[in-house]
C-alpha positions as a Markdown table, in Angstrom:
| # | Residue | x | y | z |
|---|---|---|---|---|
| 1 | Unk | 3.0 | -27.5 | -1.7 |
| 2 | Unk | -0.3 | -28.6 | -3.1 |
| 3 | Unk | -1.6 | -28.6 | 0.6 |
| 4 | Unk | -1.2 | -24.9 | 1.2 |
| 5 | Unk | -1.9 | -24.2 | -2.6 |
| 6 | Unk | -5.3 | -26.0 | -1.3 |
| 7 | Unk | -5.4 | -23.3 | 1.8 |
| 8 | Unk | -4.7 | -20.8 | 0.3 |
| 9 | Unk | -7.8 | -21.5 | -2.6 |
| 10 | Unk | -10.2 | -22.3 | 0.5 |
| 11 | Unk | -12.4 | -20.2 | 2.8 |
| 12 | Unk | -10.2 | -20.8 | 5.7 |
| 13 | Unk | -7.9 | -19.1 | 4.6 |
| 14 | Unk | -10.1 | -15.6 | 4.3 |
| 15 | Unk | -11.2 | -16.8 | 7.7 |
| 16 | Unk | -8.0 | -16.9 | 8.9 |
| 17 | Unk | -7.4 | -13.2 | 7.8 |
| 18 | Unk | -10.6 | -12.2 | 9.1 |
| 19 | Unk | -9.7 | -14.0 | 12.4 |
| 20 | Unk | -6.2 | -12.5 | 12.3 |
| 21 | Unk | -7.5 | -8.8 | 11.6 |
| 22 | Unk | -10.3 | -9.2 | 14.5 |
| 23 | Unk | -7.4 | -10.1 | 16.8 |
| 24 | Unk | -5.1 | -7.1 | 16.1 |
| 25 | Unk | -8.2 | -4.7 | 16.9 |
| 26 | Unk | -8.4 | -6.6 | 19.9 |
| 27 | Unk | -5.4 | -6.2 | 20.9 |
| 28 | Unk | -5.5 | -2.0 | 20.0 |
| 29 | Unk | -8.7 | -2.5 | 22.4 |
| 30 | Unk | -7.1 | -4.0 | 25.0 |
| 31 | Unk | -4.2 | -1.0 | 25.3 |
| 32 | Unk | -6.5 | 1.2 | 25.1 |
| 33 | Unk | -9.6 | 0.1 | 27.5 |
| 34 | Unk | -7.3 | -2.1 | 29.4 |
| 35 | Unk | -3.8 | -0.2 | 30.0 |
| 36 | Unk | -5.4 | 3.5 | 28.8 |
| 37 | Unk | -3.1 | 3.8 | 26.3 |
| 38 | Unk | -5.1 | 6.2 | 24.3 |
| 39 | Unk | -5.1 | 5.9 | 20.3 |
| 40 | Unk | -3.7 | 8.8 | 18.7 |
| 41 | Unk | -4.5 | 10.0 | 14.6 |
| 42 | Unk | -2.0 | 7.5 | 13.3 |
| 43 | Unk | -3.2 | 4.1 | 15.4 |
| 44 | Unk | -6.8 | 5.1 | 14.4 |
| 45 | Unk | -5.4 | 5.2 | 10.6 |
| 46 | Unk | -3.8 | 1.9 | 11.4 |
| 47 | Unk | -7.0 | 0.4 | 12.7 |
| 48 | Unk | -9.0 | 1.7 | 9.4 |
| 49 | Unk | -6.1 | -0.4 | 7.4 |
| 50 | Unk | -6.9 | -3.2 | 10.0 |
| 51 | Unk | -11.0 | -3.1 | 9.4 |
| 52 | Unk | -10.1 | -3.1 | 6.1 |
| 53 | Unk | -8.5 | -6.5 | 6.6 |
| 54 | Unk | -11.5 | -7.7 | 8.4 |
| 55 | Unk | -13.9 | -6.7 | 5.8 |
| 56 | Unk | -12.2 | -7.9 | 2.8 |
| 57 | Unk | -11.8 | -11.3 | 4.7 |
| 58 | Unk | -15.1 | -11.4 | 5.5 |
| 59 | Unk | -16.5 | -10.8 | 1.9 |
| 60 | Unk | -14.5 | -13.1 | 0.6 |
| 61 | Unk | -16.0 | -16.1 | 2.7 |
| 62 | Unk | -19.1 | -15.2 | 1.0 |
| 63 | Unk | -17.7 | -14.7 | -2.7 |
| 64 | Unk | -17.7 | -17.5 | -5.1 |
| 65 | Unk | -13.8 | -18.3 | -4.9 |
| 66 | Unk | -13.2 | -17.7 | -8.9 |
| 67 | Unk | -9.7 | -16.6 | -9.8 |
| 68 | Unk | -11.0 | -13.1 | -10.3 |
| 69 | Unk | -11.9 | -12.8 | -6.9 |
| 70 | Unk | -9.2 | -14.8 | -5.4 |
| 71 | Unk | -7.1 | -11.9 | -7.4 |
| 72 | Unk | -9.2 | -9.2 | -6.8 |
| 73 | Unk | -9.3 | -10.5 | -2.8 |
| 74 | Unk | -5.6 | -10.8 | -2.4 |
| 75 | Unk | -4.6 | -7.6 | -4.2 |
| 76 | Unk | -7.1 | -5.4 | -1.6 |
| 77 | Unk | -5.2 | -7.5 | 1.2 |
| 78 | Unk | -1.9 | -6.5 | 0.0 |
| 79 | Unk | -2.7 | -2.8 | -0.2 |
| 80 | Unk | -3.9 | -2.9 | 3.4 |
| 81 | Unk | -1.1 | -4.9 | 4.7 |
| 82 | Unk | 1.1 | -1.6 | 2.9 |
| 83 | Unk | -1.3 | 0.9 | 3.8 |
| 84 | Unk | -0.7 | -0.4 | 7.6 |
| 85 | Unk | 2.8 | -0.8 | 7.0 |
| 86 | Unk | 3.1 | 2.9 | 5.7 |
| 87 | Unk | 1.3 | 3.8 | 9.1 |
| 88 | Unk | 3.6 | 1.9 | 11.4 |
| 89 | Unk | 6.7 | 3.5 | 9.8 |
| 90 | Unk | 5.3 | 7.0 | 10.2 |
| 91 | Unk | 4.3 | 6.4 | 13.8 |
| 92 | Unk | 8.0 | 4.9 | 14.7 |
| 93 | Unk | 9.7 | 7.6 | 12.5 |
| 94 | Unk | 7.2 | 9.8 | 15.1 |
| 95 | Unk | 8.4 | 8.1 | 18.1 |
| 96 | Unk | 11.4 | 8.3 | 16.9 |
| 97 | Unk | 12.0 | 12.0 | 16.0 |
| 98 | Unk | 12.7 | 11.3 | 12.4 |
| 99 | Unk | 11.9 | 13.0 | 9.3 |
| 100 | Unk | 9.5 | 15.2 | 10.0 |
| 101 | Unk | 6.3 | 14.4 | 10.4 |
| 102 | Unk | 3.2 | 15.6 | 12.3 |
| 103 | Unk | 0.1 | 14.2 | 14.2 |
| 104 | Unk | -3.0 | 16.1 | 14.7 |
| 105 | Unk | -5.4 | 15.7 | 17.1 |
| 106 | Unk | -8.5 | 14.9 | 15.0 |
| 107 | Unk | -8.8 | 12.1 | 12.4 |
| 108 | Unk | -8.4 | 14.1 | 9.2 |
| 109 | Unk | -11.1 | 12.0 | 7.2 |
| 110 | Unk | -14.4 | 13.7 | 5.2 |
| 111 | Unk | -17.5 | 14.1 | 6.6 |
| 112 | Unk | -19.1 | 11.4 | 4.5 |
| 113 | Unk | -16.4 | 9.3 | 6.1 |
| 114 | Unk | -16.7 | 10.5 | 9.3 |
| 115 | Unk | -15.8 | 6.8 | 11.4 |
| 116 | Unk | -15.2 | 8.5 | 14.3 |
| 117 | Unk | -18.4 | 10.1 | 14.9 |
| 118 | Unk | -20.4 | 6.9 | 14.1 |
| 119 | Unk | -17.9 | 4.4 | 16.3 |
| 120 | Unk | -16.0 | 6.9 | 18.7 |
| 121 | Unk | -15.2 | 3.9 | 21.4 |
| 122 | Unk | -13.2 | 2.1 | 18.0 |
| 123 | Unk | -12.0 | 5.6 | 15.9 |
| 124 | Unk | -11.6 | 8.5 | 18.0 |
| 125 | Unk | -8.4 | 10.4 | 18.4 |
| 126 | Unk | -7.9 | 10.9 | 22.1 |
| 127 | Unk | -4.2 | 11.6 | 22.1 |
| 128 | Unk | -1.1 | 13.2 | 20.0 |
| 129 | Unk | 1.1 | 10.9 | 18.8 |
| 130 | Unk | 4.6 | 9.9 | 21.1 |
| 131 | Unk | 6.0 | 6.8 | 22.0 |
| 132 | Unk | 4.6 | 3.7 | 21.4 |
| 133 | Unk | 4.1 | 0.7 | 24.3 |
| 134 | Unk | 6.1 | -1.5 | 24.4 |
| 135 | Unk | 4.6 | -5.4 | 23.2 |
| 136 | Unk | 6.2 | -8.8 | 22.9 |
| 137 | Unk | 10.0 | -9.1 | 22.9 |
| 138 | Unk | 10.5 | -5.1 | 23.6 |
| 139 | Unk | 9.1 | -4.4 | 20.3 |
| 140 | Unk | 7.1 | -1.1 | 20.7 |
| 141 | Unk | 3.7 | -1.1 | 19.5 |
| 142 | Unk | 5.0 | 0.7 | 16.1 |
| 143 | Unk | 7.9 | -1.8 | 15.3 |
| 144 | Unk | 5.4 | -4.6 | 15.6 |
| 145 | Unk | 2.7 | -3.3 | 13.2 |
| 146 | Unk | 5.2 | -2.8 | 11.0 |
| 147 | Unk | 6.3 | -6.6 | 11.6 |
| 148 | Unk | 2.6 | -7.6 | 11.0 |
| 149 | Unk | 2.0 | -5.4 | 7.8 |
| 150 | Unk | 5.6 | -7.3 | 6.4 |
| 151 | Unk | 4.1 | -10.5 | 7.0 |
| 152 | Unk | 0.7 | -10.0 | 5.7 |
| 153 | Unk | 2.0 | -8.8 | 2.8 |
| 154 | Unk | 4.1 | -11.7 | 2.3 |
| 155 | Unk | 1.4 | -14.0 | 2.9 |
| 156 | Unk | -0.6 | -12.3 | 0.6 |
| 157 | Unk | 1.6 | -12.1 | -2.1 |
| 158 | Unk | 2.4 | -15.9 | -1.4 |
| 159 | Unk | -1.5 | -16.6 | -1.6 |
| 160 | Unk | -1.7 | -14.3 | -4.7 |
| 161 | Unk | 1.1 | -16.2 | -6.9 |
| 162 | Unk | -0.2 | -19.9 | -5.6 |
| 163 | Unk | -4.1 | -19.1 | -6.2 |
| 164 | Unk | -3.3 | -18.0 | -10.0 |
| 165 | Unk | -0.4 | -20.6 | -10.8 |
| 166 | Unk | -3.1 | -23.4 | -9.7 |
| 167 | Unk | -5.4 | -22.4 | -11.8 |
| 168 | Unk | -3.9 | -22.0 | -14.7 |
């Protein structure tokens, strides 16, 4: 216990997310440029929650690792693992054909936000939203953000309780 209490209060472990974010865009990257499997509005929302990751990750190898910012670090972590996870299960619910929700075929964000103007090879829509492909063990692409958001959120949540109980 006092081993991962120790990883979770390092930089690795920020490294680690960073690392782990940077994958899962390269992974998006790869269906799209690789397979063409064009992004539609909800993967590109996905990948904001996903840079979001990376970012936070990133800033926080930098950061003076104080309980505040360990706190501070871990909450923003958890909102993007359920901001992701809130993504995925509107995409499969579109894949799906439940509820009933709606894609569009532009991003939807402000102008002073406007992501996929500046980095259209990373953000731009360039399809509507239908089914997902189809990943490791059948999951579709969908079921297995959704999978990913759970566990970063757990891990999170683990690194959040462990980081403050050690030091109390």
């Amino acid at each position: 216990m006092n081993k991962l209490t120790s990883v979770f209060n390092s930089r690795r472990y920020w490294a680690a997310l960073t690392l782990l974010g940077i994958a899962a865009l390269a992974v998006a990257l790869y269906y799209q440029y690789g397979v063409g499997d064009e992004p539609c509005q909800v993967c590109i929302h996905a990948r904001l929650w996903v840079v979001a990751l990376i970012l936070i990750g990133a800033v926080m190898c930098w950061l003076p690792l104080t309980r505040g910012t360990q706190l501070v670090g871990n909450l923003v972590v958890v909102v993007s693992g359920a901001g992701l996870g809130e993504r995925a299960w509107y995409l499969y619910q579109l894949e799906n054909g439940i509820g009933n929700g709606s894609c569009q075929f532009e991003l939807g964000m402000p102008d002073w936000f406007a992501v996929d103007r500046w980095f259209p090879w990373l953000f731009e829509v360039r399809n509507l939203c239908s089914f997902t492909p189809e990943m490791l063990l059948g999951l579709s692409m969908a079921e297995s953000l959704m999978l990913f958001a759970f566990g970063l959120c757990c891990i999170a949540m683990t690194a959040l309780f462990m980081t403050q109980q050690s030091q109390d």
